[in-house]
C-alpha positions in Angstrom: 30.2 81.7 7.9 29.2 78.6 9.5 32.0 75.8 9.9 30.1 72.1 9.5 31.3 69.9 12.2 32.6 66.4 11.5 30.6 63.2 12.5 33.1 61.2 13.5 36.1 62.3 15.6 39.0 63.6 14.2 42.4 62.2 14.8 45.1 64.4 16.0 46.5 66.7 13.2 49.2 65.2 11.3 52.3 67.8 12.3 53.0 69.0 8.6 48.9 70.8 8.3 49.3 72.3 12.0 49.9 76.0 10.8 50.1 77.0 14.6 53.5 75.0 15.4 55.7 78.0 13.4 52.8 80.9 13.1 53.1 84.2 13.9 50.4 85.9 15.7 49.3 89.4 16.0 47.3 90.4 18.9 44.7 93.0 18.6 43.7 95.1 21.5 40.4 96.3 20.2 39.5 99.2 22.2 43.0 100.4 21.4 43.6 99.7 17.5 41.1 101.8 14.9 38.0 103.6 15.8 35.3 103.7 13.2 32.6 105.7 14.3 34.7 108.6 16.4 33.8 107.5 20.2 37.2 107.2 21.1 37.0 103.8 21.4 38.3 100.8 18.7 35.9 98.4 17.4 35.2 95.5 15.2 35.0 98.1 11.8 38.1 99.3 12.5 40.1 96.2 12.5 38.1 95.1 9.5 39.3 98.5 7.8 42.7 98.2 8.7 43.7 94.4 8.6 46.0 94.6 5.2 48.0 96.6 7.3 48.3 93.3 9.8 48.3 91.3 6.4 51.5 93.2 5.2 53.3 92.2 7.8 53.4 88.3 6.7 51.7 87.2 9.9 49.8 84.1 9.9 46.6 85.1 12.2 45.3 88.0 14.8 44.3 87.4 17.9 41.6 89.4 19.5 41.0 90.7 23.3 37.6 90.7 24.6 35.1 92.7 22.7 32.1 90.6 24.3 29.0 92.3 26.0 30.5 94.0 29.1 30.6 96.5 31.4 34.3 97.2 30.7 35.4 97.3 34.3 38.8 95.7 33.2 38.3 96.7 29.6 36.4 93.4 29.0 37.5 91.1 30.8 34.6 91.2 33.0 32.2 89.6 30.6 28.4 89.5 30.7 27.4 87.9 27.7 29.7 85.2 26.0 28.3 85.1 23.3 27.7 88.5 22.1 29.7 91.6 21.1 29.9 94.4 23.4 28.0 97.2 21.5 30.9 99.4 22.1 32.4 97.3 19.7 29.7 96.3 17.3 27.8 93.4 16.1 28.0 90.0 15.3 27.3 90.8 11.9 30.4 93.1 12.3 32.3 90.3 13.8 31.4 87.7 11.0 32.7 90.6 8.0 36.0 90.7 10.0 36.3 87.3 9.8 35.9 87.1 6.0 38.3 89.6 5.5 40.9 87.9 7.4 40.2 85.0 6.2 40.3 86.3 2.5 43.6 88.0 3.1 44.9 84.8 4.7 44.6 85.6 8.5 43.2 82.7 10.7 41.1 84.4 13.7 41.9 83.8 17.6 39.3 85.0 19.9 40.4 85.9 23.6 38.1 83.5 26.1 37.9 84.7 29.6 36.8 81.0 31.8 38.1 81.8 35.3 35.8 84.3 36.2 32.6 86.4 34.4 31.3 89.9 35.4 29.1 90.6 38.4 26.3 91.5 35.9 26.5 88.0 34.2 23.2 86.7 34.8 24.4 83.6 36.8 26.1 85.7 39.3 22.9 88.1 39.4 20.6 84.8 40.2 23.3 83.9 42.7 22.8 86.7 44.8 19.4 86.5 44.8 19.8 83.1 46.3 20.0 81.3 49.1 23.4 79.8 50.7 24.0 76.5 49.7 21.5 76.8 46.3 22.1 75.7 42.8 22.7 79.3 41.7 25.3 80.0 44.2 27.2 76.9 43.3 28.4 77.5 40.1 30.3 80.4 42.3 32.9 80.0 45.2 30.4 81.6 47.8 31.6 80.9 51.6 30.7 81.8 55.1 33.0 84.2 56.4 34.3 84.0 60.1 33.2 87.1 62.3 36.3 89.0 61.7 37.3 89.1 58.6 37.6 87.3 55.4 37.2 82.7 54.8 41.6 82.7 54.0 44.2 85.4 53.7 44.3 85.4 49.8 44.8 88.6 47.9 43.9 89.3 44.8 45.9 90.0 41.7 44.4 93.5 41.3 45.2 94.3 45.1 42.8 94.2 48.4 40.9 91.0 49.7 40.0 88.1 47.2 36.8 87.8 48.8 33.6 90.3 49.1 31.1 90.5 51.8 27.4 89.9 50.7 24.1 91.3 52.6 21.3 89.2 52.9 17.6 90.6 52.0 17.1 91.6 56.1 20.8 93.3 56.3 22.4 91.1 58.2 25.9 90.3 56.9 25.6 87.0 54.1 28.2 85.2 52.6 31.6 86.6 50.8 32.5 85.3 47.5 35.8 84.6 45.8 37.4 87.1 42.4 41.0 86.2 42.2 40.6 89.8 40.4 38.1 92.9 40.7 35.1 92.7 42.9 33.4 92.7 39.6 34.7 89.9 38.7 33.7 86.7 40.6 35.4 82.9 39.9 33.7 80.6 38.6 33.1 77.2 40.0 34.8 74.8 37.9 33.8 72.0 39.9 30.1 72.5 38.6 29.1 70.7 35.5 26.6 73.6 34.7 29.3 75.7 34.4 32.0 73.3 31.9 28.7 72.2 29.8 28.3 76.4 29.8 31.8 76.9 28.4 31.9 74.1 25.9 28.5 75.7 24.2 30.6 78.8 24.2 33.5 77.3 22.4 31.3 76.0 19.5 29.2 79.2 19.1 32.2 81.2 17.9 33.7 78.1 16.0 30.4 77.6 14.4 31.0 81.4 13.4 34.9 80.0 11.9 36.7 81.7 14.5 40.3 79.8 14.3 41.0 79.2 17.7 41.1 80.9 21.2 43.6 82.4 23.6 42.5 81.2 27.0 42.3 83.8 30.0 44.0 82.8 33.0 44.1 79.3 32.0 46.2 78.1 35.1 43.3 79.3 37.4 40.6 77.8 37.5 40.6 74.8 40.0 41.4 76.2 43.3 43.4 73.7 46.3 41.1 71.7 48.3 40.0 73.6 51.6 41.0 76.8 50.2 44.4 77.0 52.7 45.8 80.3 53.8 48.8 81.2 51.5 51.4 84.2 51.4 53.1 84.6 48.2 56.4 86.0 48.0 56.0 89.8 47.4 58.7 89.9 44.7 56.8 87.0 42.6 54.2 88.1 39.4 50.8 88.6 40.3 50.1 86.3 37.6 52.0 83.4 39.2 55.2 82.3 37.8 56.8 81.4 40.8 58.2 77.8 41.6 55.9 78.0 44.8 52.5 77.7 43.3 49.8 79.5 45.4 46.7 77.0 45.9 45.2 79.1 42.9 47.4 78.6 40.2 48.4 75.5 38.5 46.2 72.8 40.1 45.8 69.8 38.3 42.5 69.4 38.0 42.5 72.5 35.3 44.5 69.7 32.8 40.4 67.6 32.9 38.9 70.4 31.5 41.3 71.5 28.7 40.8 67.8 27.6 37.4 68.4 27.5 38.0 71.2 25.3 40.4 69.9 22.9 37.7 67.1 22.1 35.5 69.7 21.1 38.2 71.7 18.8 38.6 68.3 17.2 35.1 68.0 16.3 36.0 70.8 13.8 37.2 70.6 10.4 40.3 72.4 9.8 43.4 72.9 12.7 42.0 75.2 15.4 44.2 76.2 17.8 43.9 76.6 21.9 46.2 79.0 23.2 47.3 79.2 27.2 47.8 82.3 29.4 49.4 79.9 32.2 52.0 81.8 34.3 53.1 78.9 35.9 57.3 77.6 36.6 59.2 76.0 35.4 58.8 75.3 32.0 58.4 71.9 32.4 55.5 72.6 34.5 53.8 75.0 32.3 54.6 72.0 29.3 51.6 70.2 30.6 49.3 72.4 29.2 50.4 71.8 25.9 50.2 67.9 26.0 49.0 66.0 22.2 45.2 65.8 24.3 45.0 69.5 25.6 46.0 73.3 24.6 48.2 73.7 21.2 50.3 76.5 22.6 51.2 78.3 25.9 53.1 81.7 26.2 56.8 81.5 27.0 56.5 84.0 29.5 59.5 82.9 31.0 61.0 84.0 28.1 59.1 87.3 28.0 60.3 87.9 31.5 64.2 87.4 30.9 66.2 90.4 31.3 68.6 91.5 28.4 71.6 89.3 29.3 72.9 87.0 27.1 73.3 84.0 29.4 69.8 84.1 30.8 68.2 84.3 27.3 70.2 81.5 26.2 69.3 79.2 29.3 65.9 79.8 28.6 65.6 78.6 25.1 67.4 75.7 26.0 65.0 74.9 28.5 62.0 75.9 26.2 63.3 73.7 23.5 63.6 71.2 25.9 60.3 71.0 28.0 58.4 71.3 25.1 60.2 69.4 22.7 59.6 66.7 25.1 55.5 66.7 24.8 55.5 67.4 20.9 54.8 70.7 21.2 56.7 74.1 19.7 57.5 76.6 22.0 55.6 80.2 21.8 57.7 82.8 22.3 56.8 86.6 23.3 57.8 89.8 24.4 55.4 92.5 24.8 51.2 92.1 25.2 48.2 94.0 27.0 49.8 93.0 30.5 53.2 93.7 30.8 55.2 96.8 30.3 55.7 97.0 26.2 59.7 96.1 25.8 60.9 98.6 24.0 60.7 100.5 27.8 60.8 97.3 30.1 64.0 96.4 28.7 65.8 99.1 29.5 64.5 99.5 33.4 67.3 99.2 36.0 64.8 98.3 38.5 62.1 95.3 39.3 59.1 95.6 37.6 57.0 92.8 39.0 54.2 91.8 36.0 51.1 93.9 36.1 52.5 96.5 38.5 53.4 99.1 35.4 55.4 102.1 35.8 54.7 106.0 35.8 55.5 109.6 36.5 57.1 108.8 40.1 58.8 105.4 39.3 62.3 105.6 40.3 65.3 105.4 37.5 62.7 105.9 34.6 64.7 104.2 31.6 66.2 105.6 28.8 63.9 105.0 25.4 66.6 105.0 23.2 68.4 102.2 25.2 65.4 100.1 25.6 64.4 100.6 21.6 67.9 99.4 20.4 66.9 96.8 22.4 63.5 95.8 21.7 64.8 95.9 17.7 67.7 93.5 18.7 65.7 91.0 21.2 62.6 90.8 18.6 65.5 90.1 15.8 66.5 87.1 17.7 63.0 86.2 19.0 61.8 85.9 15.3 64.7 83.6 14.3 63.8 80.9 16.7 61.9 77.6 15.9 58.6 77.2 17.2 55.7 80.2 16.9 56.1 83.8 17.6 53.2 86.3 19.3 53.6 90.1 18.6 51.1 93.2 20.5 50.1 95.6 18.5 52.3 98.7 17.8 55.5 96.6 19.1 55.9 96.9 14.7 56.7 100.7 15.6 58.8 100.6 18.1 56.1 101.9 20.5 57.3 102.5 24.3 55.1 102.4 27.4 53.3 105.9 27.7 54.7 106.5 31.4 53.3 110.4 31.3 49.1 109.3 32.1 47.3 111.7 33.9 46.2 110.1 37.0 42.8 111.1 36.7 42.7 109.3 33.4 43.5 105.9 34.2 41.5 103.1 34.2 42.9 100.1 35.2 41.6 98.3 38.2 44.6 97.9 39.9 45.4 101.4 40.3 42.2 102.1 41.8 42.6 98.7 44.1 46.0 99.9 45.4 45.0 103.9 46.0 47.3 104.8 43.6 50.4 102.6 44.7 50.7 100.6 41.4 50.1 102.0 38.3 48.8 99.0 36.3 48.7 98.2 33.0 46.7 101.7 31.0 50.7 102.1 29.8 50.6 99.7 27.2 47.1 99.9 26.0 47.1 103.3 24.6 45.5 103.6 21.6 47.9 102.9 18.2 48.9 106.2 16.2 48.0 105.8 12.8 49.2 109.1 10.8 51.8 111.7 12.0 48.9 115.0 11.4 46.0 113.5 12.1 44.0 114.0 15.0 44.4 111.4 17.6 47.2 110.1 15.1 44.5 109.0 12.6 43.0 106.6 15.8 39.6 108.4 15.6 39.0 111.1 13.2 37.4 113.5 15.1 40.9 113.0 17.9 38.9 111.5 20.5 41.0 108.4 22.4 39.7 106.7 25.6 43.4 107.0 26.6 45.3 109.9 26.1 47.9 109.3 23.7 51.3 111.2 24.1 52.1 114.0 22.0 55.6 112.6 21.3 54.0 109.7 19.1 54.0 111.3 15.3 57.2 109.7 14.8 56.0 106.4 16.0 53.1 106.8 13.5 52.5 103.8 10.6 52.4 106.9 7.6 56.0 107.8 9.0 57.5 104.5 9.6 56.2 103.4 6.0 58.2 105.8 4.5 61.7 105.6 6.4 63.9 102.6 5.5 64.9 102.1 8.6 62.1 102.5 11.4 60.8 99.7 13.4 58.3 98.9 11.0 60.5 98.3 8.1 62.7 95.9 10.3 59.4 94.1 11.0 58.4 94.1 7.4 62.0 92.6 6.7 62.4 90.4 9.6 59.1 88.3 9.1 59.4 88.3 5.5 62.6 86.8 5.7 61.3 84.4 8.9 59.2 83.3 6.5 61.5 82.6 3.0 63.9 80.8 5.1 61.2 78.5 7.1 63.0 79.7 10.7 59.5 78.8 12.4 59.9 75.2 11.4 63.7 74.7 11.8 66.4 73.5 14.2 68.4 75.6 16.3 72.4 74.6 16.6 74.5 76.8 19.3 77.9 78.5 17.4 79.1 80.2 20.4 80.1 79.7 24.3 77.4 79.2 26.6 79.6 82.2 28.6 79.4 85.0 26.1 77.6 87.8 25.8 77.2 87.2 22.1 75.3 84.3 21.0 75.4 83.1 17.8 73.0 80.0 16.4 72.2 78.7 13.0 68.4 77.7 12.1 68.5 76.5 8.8 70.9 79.0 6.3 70.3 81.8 8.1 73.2 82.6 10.9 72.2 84.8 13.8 74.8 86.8 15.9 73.7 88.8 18.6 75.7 91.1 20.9 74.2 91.9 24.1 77.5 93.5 25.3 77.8 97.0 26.2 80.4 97.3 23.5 81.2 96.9 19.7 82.7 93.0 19.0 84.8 91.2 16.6 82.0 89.0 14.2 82.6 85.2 14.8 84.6 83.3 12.1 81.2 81.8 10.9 80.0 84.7 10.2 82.4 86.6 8.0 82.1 86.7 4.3 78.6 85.3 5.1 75.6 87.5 3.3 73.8 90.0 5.3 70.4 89.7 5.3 69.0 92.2 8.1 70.3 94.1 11.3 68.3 95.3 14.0 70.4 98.7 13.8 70.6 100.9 10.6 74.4 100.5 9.9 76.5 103.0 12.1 80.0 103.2 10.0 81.2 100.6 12.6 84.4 98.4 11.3 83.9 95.4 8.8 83.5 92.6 10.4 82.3 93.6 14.2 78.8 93.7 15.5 77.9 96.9 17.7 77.1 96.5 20.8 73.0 95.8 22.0 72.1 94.4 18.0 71.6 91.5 16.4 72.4 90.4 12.7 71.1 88.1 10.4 74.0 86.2 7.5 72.7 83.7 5.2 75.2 80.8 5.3 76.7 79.4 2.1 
């Protein structure tokens, strides 16, 4: 399993070996995808049973969430040993045989790393505590003295509450707070320490050394924080992520861009093209390009994109944009729709209300949408996502057309921002419900004995793999056909060329051969000239007896051009 490193640095990729530039990538939520061993909870076995069904799909990697040593107080995230696996989820040995099966059914490997902050049980933060103000321990923290009322600024954290917590000191009196742009569990890192980059950079060539592919980096926009730490009040409308054009001191600083060189310098001491990948929710695009400079990351999420609403004019402004900004520092844009923090699309695109990222929705959200309405389209927007140039990022289950699961018990969620908010915002449990599997099986074939460590609805049968397999027209069979043809027809690498007015709720582009029209209108409309007597290649809706030569309305269609 061990990768040799070169001696001598390795130039830059030429562009025609970077599989990343037109790849599609499958993310894997572990805890959530195949359970082995009948806990309840997924593991490394069961993605290692169950990758040819990934491999089937003509995908070009999987990318994993966090199954490092952990006390799962955000399902991972919160990691105590970097270079481990979280026994929940198995060994290394368990992660090294998942590797060689991917790798022998073509899959590269992308490995979720989690910089900005560790768990309170990592060992660093434990020595920390244990030390004095102003020590060596505390520094590879953000450890202040808090004022006599209060907390050292007036920033709150994504998951809700203060983004500081109190320490004691040994005699009880009240000791310093730290800093956790997330749960109290999980405290920053100092990024300003060389400890803690020379840490991270041994981390990056453990799990290369073990030929993982690449790595999707955690919060990647946060881990320099402004100088002085300045009060800040974001806009309550704006993600909790970022994503705003005002960027709160702890987003986006530039001294972040230093250490992703850092990084890429060790990526290129690798043979082969590993891959860095960005969670930066950071605007505008142009902004966000920066990560993905020829010296830093390979790719950065269009969330942008992900965050458009279904109207054509938006959509269209923002591939424009994306085609620009990163066109314009070499780099292909990444588009997505759904992953394990935002409302899964085939529900948020039909909400009639705002749904600000990693707020989720539940029994008492107002104007719950319609799931028939927001599957037509989640088929229609992934048919036009997976036409574009540039590389492509699916969540697991999106293949079968699975909506959020709104109806959660409250006393079985588990996210910490529902427990940070008393209930106010539901978080993100929605989306991470465990995949069904087969229609009669217990827990829908997720754990054979039906244990799940989130209750799956009993609606899901139809949304199981056994039932889409067999019907011609599910979700999974327009995947199947969608990336197949994506994939014939070299859409990841092409060009895209506007066909239709920028003030139209049908747009139509060519990439290549292939013709894409898609109607966004409420209603049925006349196909464009271009299109007619062109060969259909795939629709995002099973054919509906609508005239020849019209698209109905909230669908997209593929032609193959003469």
């Amino acid at each position: 399993m061990t990768q040799t490193r070169s001696e001598a640095d390795n130039p830059l990729q030429s562009e025609d070996s970077q599989w990343w530039r037109s790849s599609v990538i499958y993310q894997i939520y572990p805890r959530s995808f195949a359970d082995s061993n009948a806990d309840g909870m997924g593991d490394l076995r069961g993605i290692t049973q169950n990758l040819e069904s990934i491999a089937e799909l003509s995908v070009d990697a999987i990318w994993l969430s966090p199954f490092f040593t952990s006390p799962q107080k955000d399902a991972g995230y919160d990691v105590a040993n970097y270079c481990d696996v979280d026994p929940l989820f198995g060994t290394l040995e368990d992660f090294d045989t998942m590797v060689a099966r991917a790798h022998g059914l073509g899959l590269k490997v992308i490995i979720d790393l989690v910089p900005n902050h560790c768990s309170d049980q990592h060992p660093w933060f434990q020595q920390a505590l244990a030390a004095a103000p102003g020590s060596p321990e505390r520094d590879r923290f953000i450890f202040m003295d808090p004022p006599a009322q209060g907390h050292p600024n007036n920033w709150e954290s994504v998951f809700g509450g203060p983004m500081w917590t109190p320490t004691t000191n040994p005699d009880g009196s009240a000791g310093q707070s730290y800093l956790h742009i997330f749960d109290s569990s999980q405290p920053d890192f100092n990024w300003k320490n060389p400890e803690v980059r020379a840490m991270f950079r041994d981390v990056l060539r453990f799990w290369l050394d073990r030929g993982t592919d690449g790595f999707r980096v955690d919060v990647a926009h946060g881990l320099i924080k402004a100088e002085g730490l300045p009060d800040f009040t974001p806009d309550p409308t704006s993600a909790s992520m970022g994503g705003t054009e005002e960027l709160a001191p702890w987003w986006g600083q530039d001294g972040v861009h230093e250490i992703y060189r850092e990084w890429r310098q060790v990526m290129d001491e690798y043979e082969g093209d590993r891959v860095l990948c960005a969670e930066a929710w950071v605007n505008p695009l142009s902004l966000m390009a920066k990560w993905v400079r020829n010296d830093e990351m390979h790719q950065a999420f269009n969330f942008p994109y992900l965050s458009c609403a279904f109207d054509a004019r938006q959509i269209r402004a923002t591939i424009d944009e994306s085609l620009h900004e990163f066109g314009a520092v070499g780099a292909p844009s990444t588009w997505v729709l759904s992953n394990h923090d935002v409302v899964r699309h085939a529900t948020r695109l039909a909400l009639t209300e705002d749904n600000p990222q990693g707020e989720g929705i539940g029994p008492m959200t107002p104007n719950l949408p319609d799931p028939v309405v927001g599957l037509r389209r989640a088929r229609s927007s992934t048919a036009l996502m997976l036409a574009l140039p540039g590389g492509a990022y699916l969540y697991q289950g999106e293949e079968l057309g699975l909506p959020e699961a709104i109806e959660l018990p409250d006393e079985a969620r588990q996210d910490p921002t529902w427990f940070r908010t008393h209930g106010e915002r539901y978080g993100r449990d929605g989306c991470r419900v465990p995949l069904p599997w087969t229609s009669e099986a217990p827990a829908f074939g997720f754990s054979q004995n039906g244990e799940s460590w989130l209750p799956q609805p009993s609606s899901w049968a139809p949304y199981a793999r056994d039932a889409q397999r067999k019907d011609p027209d599910s979700t999974l069979s327009l995947y199947r056909r969608l990336l197949e043809l994506r994939k014939e027809h070299d859409l990841g690498t092409g060009e895209l060329a506007w066909a239709s007015e920028e003030d139209s709720d049908v747009l139509v582009f060519s990439n290549g051969k292939v013709l894409v029209v898609a109607n966004f209108g409420a209603n049925t409309q006349d196909l464009p000239e271009l299109a007619r007597g062109a060969q259909e290649l795939v629709r995002s809706q099973p054919a509906d007896g609508s005239a020849p030569e019209t698209i109905p309305a909230e669908s997209t269609i593929w032609y193959l051009l003469p």
